[in-house]
Legacy VTK file of the C-alpha trace (Angstrom):
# vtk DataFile Version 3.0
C-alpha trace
ASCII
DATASET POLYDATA
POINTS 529 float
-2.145 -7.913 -26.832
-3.858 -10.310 -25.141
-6.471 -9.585 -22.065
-5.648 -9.425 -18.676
-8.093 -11.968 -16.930
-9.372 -11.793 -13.294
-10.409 -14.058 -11.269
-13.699 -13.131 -8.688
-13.722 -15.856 -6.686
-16.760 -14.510 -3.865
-19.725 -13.193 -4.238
-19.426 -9.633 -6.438
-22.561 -7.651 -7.769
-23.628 -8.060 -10.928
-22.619 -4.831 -12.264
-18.861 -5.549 -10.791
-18.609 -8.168 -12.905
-20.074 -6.274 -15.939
-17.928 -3.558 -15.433
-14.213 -5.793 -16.002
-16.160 -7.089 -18.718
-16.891 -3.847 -20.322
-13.212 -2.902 -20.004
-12.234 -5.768 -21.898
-10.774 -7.752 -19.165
-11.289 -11.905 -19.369
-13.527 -12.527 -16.500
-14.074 -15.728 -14.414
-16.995 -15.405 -12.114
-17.368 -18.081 -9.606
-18.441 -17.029 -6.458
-17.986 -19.628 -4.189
-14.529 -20.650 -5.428
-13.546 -18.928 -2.259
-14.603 -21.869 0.499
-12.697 -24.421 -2.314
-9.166 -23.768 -1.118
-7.668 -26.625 -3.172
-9.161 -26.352 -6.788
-8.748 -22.378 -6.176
-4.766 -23.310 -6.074
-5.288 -24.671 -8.875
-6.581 -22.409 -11.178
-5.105 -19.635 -9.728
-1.634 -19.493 -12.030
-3.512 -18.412 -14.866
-5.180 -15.123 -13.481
-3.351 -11.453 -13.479
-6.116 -10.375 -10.541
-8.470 -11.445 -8.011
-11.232 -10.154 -6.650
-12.268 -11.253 -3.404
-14.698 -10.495 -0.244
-14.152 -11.953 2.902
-14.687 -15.388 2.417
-11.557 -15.995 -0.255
-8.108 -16.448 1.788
-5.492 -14.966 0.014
-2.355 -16.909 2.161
1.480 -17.648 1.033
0.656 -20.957 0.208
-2.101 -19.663 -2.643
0.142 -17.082 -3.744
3.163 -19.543 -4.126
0.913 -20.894 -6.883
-0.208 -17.441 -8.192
3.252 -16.692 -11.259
1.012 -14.524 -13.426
-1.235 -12.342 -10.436
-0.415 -9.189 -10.154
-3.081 -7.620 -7.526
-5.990 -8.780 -5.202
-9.036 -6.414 -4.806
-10.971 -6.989 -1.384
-14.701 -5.341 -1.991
-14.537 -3.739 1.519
-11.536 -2.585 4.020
-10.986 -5.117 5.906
-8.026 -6.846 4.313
-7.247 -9.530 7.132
-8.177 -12.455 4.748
-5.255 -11.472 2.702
-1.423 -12.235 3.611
-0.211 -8.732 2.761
3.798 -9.530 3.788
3.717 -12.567 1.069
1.447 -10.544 -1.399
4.692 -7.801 -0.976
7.083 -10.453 -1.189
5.284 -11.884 -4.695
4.967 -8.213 -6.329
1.220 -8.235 -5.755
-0.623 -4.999 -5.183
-3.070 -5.306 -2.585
-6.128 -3.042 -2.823
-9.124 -2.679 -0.703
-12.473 -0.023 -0.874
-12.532 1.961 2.351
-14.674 4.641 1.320
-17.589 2.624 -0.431
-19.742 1.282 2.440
-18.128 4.276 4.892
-21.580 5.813 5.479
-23.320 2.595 6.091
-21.116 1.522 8.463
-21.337 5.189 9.925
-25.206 4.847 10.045
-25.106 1.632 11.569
-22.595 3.029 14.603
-25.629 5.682 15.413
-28.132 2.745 15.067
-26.578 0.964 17.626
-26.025 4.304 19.951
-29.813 4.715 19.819
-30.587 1.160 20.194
-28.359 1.517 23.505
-29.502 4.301 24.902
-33.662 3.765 24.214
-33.041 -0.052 24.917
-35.402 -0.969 21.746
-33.887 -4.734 21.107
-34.978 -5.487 24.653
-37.959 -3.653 24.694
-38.692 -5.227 21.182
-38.184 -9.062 22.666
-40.212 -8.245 25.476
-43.284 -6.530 23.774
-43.055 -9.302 21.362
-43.436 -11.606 24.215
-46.692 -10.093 25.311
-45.520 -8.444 27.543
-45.837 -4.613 28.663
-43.075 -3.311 30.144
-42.769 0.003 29.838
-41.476 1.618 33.582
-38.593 -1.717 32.481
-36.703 0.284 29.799
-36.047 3.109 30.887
-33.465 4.920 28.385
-31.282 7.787 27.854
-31.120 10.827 25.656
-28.281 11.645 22.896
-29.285 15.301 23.316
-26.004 17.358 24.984
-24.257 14.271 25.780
-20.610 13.706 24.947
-19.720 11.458 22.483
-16.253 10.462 22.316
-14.739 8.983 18.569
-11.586 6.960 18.979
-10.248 6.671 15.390
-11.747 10.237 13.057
-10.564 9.026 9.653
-13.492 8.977 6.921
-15.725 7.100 9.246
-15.273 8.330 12.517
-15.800 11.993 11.050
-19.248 10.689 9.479
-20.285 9.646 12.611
-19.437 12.997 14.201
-21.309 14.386 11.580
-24.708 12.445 12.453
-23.819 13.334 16.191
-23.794 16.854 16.253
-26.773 16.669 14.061
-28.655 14.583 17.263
-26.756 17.950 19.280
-24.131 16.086 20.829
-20.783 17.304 22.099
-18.231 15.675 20.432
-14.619 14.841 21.176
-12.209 12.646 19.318
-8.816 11.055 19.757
-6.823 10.608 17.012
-3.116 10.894 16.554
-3.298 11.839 12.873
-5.963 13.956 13.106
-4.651 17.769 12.577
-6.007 20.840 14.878
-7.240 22.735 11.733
-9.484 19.281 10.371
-10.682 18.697 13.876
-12.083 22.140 13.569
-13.479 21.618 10.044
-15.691 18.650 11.273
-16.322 20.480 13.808
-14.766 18.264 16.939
-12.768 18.773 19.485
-9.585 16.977 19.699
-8.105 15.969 22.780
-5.823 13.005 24.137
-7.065 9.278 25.064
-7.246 9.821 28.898
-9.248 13.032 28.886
-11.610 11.379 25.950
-12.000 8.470 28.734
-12.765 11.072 31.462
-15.515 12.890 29.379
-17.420 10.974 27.351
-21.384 9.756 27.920
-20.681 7.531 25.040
-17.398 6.452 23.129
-17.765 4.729 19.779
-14.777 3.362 17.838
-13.542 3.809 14.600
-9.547 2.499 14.208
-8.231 -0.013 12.497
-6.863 -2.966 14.352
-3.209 -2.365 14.691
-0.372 -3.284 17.372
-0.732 -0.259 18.623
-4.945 -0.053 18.980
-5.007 -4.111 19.842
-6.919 -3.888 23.092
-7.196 0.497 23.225
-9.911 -0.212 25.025
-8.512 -2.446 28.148
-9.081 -3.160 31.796
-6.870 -0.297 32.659
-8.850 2.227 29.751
-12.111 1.098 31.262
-11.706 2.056 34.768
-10.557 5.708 34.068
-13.807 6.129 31.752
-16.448 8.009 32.998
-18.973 5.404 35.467
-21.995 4.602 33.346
-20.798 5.526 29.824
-21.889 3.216 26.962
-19.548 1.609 24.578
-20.408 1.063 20.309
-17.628 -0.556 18.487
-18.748 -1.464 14.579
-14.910 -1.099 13.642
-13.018 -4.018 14.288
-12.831 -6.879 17.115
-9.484 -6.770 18.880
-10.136 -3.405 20.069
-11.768 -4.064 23.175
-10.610 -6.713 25.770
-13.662 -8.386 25.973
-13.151 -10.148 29.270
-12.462 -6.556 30.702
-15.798 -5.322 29.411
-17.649 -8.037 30.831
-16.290 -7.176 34.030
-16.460 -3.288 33.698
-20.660 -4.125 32.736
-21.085 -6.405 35.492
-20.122 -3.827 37.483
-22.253 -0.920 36.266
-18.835 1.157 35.208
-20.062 0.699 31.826
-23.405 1.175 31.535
-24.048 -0.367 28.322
-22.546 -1.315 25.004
-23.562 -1.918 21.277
-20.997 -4.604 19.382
-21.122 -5.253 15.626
-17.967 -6.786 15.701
-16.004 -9.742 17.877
-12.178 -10.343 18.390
-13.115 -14.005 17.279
-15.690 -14.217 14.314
-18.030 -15.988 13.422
-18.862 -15.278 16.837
-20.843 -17.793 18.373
-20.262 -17.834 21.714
-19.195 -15.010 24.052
-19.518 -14.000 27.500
-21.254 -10.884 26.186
-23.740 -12.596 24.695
-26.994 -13.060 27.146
-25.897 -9.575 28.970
-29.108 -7.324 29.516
-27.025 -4.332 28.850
-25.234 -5.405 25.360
-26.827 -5.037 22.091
-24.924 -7.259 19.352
-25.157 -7.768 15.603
-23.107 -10.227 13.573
-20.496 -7.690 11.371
-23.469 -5.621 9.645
-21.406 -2.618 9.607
-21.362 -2.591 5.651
-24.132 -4.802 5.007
-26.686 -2.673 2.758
-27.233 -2.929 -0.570
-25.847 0.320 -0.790
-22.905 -0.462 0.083
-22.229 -3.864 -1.482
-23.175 -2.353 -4.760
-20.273 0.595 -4.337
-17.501 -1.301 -2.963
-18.048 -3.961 -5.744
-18.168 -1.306 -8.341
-15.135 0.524 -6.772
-12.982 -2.644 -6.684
-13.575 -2.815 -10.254
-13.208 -0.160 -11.732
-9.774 -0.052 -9.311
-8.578 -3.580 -10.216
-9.459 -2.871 -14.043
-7.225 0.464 -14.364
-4.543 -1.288 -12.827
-4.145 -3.714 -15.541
-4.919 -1.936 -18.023
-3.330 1.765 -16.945
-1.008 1.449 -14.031
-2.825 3.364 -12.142
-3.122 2.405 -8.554
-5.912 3.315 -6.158
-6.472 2.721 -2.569
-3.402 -0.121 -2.349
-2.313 -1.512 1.005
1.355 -2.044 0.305
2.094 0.884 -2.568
1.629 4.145 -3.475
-1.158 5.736 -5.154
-1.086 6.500 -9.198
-3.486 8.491 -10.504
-5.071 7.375 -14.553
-4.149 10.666 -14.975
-0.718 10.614 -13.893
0.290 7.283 -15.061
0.839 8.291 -19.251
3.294 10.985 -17.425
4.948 8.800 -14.806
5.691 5.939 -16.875
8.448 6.885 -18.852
9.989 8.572 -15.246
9.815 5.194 -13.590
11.235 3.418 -16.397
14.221 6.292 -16.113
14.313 5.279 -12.289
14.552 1.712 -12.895
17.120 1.977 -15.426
19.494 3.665 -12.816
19.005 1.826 -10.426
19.703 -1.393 -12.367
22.808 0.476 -13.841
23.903 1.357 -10.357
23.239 -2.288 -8.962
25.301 -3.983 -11.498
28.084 -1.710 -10.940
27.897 -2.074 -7.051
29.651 -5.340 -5.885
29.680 -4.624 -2.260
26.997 -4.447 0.385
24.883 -1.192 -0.220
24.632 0.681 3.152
22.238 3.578 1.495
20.346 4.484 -1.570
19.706 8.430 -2.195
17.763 9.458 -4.759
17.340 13.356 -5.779
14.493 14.370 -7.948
15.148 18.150 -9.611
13.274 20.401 -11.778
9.717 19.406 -12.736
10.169 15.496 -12.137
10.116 17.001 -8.189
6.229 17.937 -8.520
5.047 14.510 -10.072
4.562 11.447 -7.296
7.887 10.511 -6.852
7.239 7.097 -4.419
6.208 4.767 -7.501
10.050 5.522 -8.779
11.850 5.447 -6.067
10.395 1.978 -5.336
11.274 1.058 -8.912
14.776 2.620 -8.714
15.500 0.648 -5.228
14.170 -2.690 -6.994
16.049 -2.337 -9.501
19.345 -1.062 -7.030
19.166 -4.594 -5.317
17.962 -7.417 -7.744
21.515 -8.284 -8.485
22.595 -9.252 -5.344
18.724 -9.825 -3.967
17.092 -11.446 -6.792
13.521 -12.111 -5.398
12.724 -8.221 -5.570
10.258 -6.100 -6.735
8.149 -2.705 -6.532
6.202 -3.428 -4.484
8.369 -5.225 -1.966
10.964 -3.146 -2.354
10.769 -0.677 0.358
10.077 -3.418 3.306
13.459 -5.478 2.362
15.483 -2.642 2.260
14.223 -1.182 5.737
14.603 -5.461 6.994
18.467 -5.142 5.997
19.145 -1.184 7.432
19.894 -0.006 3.709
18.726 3.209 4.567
16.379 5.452 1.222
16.834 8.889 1.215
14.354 11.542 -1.491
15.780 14.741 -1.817
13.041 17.229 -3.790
14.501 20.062 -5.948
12.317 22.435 -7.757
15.413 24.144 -9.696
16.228 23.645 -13.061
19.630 22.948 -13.643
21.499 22.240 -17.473
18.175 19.784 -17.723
14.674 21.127 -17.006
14.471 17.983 -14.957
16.654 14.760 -13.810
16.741 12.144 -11.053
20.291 11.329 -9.622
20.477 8.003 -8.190
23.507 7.544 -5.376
24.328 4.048 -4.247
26.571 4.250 -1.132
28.484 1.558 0.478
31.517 1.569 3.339
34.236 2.196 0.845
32.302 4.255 -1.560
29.636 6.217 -2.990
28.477 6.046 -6.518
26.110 8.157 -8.608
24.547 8.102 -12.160
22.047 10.547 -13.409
19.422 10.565 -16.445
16.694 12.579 -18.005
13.578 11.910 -20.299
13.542 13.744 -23.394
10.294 15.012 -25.312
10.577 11.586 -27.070
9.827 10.130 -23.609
12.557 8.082 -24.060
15.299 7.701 -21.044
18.836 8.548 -21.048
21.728 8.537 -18.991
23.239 12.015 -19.093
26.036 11.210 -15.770
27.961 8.329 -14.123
30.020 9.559 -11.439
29.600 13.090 -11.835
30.888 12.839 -15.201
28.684 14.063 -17.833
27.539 11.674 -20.765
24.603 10.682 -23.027
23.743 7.468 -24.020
20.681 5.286 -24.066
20.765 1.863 -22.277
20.309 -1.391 -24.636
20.209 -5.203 -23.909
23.473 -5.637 -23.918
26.751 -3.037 -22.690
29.886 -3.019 -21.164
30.741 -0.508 -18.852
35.002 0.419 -18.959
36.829 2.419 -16.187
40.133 3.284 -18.123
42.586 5.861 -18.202
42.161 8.682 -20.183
45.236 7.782 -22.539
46.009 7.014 -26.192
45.407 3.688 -27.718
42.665 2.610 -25.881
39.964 2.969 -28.012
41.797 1.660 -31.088
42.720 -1.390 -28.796
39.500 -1.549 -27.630
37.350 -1.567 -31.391
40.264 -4.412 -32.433
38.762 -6.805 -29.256
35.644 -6.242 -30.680
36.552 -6.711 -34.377
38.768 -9.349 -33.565
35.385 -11.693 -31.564
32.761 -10.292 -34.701
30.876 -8.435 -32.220
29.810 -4.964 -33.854
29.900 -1.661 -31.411
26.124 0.394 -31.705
27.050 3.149 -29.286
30.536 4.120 -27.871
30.230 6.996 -24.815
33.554 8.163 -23.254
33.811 11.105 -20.790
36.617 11.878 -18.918
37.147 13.478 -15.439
39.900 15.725 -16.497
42.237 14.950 -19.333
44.694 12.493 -18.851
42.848 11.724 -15.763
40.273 8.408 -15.147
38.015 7.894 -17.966
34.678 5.934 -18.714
33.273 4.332 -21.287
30.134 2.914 -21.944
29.418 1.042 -25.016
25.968 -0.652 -26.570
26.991 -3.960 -28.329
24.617 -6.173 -30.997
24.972 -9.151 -29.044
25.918 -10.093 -25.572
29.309 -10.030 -23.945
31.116 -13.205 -23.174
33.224 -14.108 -21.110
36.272 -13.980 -23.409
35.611 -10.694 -24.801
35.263 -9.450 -21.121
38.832 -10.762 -20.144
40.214 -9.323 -23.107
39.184 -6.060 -22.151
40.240 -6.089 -18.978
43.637 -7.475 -20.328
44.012 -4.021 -21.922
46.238 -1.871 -20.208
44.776 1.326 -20.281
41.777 -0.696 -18.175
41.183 -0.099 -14.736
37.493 -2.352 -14.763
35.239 -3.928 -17.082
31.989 -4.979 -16.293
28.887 -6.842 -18.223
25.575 -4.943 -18.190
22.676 -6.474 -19.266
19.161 -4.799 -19.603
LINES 1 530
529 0 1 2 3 4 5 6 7 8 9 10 11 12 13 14 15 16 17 18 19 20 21 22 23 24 25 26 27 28 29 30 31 32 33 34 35 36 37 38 39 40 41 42 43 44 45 46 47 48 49 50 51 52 53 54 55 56 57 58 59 60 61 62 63 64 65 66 67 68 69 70 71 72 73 74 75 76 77 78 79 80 81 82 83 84 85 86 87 88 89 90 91 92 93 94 95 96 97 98 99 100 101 102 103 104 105 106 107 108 109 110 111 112 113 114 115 116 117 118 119 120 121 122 123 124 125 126 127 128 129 130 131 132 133 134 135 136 137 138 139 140 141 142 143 144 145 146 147 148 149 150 151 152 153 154 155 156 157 158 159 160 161 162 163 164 165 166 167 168 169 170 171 172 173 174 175 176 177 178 179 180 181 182 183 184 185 186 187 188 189 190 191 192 193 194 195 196 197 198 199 200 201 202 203 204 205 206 207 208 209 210 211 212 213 214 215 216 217 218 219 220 221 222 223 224 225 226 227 228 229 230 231 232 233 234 235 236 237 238 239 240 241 242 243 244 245 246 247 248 249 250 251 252 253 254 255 256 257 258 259 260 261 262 263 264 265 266 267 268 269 270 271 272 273 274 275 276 277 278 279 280 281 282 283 284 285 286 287 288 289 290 291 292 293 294 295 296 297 298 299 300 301 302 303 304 305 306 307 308 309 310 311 312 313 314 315 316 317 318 319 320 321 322 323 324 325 326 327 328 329 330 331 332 333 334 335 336 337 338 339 340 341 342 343 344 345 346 347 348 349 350 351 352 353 354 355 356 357 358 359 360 361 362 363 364 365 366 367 368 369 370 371 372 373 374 375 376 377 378 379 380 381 382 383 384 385 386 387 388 389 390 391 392 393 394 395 396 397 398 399 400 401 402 403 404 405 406 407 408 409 410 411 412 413 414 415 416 417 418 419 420 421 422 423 424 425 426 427 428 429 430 431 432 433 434 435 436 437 438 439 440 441 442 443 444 445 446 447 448 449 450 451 452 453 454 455 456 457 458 459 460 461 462 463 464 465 466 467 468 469 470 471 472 473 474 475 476 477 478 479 480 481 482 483 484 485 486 487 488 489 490 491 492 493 494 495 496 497 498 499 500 501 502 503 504 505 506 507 508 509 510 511 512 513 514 515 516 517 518 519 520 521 522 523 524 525 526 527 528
């Protein structure tokens, strides 16, 4: 088997590189491949993954050339350099580190609280200046003030953890945040206008979103509490810069510390020159610390990918665990099968796809198969699908996904039953994995079978009377093509019947008409797998 081989086109520690190295992975370390846009299109067909940092852009027109990548890993969170709705498109996990420079960029929100409230980069310029001007800076204490968190994911609740430390009061907004983990970080949660009301200082930690673009606006400023100082090390966007500049020419802000800009590099701002505004260019995560984890992290993530399946910390899929991988593979092969079974069957727009998950398949993570079933459900009439895409063209074209969870055993002691449903019908087919961990079909519209799928099958509505079979065998004998497998089941007898039958080579087109010629047929239909 040959070795999956990444490509680390920014600067990566060291160890990072080791690391992919020591996994057996082919390695290509060149770390300023990044700021080389045309020679990185180049090489960039051969590689299964790429590690970047902020400096490599990961757009459409680089993945266009990308056949063989199968996932980017950004050393950080911050995955704006990356063009996630083409990496979806392509099949292309996306992966980023949020938890690896988390308390650095925590440490660094406090650092800039203090420097706001004690002054000290002013005070520092001036005393290095020669001068003395101590009655000048004339600061603030933390101690029993109200700190306000927008955004108390990982982050945000380090910071509240420093804060109470310094005895703050702190509140937090946070529409995901739950009443029993506000009380375990020991916060109190409370809505967006009342956090504006309160707070002596508000510090934010949210990503950058539609819905947080600007959270902090002319309108947001006003009803905040006159005086209160402002720390953002999260991400530019977030605060309508013009509006601060107002609100702190005004005195309604008293102050604020900025690591990051809604345009960056940042080199020129209305902020900048501001008595009252402490800046830093984007240090949020820059400590050796840091660097060192989220490098490591982004390896070790990118390298059991490739070599597992296992999928950690990715943008536009669900988790898999190493540990849950050697169990779900043979599940989402299972779901994939179906759903290509169901797909080729289904010659009409698909409205809906349910899926139903019963007996012990419920309790395993159920999202990687239900993306492979749906892939599979629309590749013959959408052919540029895939996993990881999945999902997002579905939801573009209104086919609606429905998981249904079902912890009973039934005949099996656990089966997924995939339902494809359309205006003028709805079709189901059902499978298993057997101790073998191999995949079988066990029911195609609710009639019970067992069969195993193979390259190449027909599938044969008929009705359930005699002669067909012998007719049937003598189109086969008759073309030289030899039958592996024959399934029938029957609704009731004398009633519609189906068969599904494994063949040594593939069905042409002749042998297809002379099936359907037959007249027990009702359908006949090519399956290939």
């Amino acid at each position: 088997m040959t070795a999956p081989k990444v490509l680390i086109s920014d600067a990566l520690s060291d160890t990072a590189v080791q690391i992919f190295r020591d996994r057996g992975i082919d390695v290509t370390f060149e770390p300023k491949l990044g700021k080389d846009k045309e020679r990185l299109a180049e090489m960039i067909g051969e590689f299964d993954g790429l590690a970047i940092r902020s400096a490599t852009k990961v757009t459409d027109k680089l993945l266009s050339k990308a056949a063989n990548l199968k996932v980017v890993g950004r050393a950080g969170i911050g995955v704006d350099n990356v063009d996630i709705k083409a990496a979806t498109a392509n099949g292309v996990i996306v992966m980023n580190t949020p938890f690896g420079n988390s308390i650095t960029t925590a440490e660094h929100a406090i650092s800039m609280m203090l420097s706001l409230a004690r002054q000290i980069p002013q005070a520092n310029a001036s005393t290095h200046e020669g001068k003395w001007e101590k009655s000048k800076f004339m600061g603030v204490e933390l101690f029993n003030k109200t700190l306000g968190i927008i955004g108390c994911g990982n982050i945000g609740a380090i910071v509240a953890d420093r804060a109470i430390g310094l005895k703050m009061r702190v509140i937090a907004f946070d529409p995901f945040l739950s009443e029993e983990r506000a009380t375990e970080i020991g916060v109190a949660k409370v809505e967006l206008d009342e956090l504006l009301k309160r707070a002596d200082f508000i510090s934010l930690h949210t990503p950058l979103t539609d819905q947080t673009r600007n959270v902090l606006s002319a309108k947001a400023l006003a009803q905040t509490k006159p005086g209160v100082r402002i720390i953002n090390c999260a991400r530019g966007g977030l605060i309508d810069e013009e509006a601060l500049f107002e609100a702190l020419q005004s005195g309604q802000v008293a102050g604020a510390a900025l690591d990051v800009f809604a345009t960056e590099p940042a080199t020129d701002n209305p902020l900048f020159g501001l008595e009252n505004v402490v800046c830093t260019p984007h240090l949020g995560a820059s400590t050796g610390e840091a660097q060192e984890n989220v490098a490591v992290q982004v390896a070790e993530q990118m390298a059991d990918y490739l070599l597992k399946g296992a999928i950690t910390n990715a943008i536009n899929f669900p988790s898999i665990s190493a540990e849950d991988a050697p169990r779900l593979t043979p599940w989402v092969k299972l779901a994939e099968q179906l759903g290509s079974f169901a797909g080729q069957l289904t010659g009409i727009p698909i409205k809906g796809v349910r899926i139903e998950y019963c007996g012990d398949v419920s309790e395993l993570n159920v999202k990687p198969m239900t993306a492979a079933a749906l892939a599979a459900v629309l590749r013959p009439s959408l052919q540029d699908i895939n996993m990881v895409s999945a999902a997002t063209i579905a939801k573009d074209r209104g086919i609606t996904v429905e998981e249904m969870l079902c912890s009973e055993h039934g005949v099996y002691e656990s089966y997924v039953k995939l339902t494809v449903k359309t205006d003028e019908y709805n079709r189901s087919v059902a499978g298993t994995v057997f101790s073998d961990a191999r995949p079988r079909i066990i029911q195609v519209r609710d009639i019970n079978m067992d069969f195993e799928l193979t390259p190449h099958m027909m599938f044969v509505r008929n009705a359930d009377k005699p002669g067909f079979i012998g007719s049937f065998g003598q189109v086969m004998g008759d073309e030289g093509v030899n039958i592996a497998t024959f399934n029938l089941g029957r609704e009731k007898p004398g009633g519609d019947a189906i068969t599904v039958v494994a063949l040594d080579a593939p069905v042409s087109d002749k042998i297809l008409e002379k099936v359907t010629a037959l007249p027990q047929v009702v359908r006949a239909k090519r399956l290939e797998f």
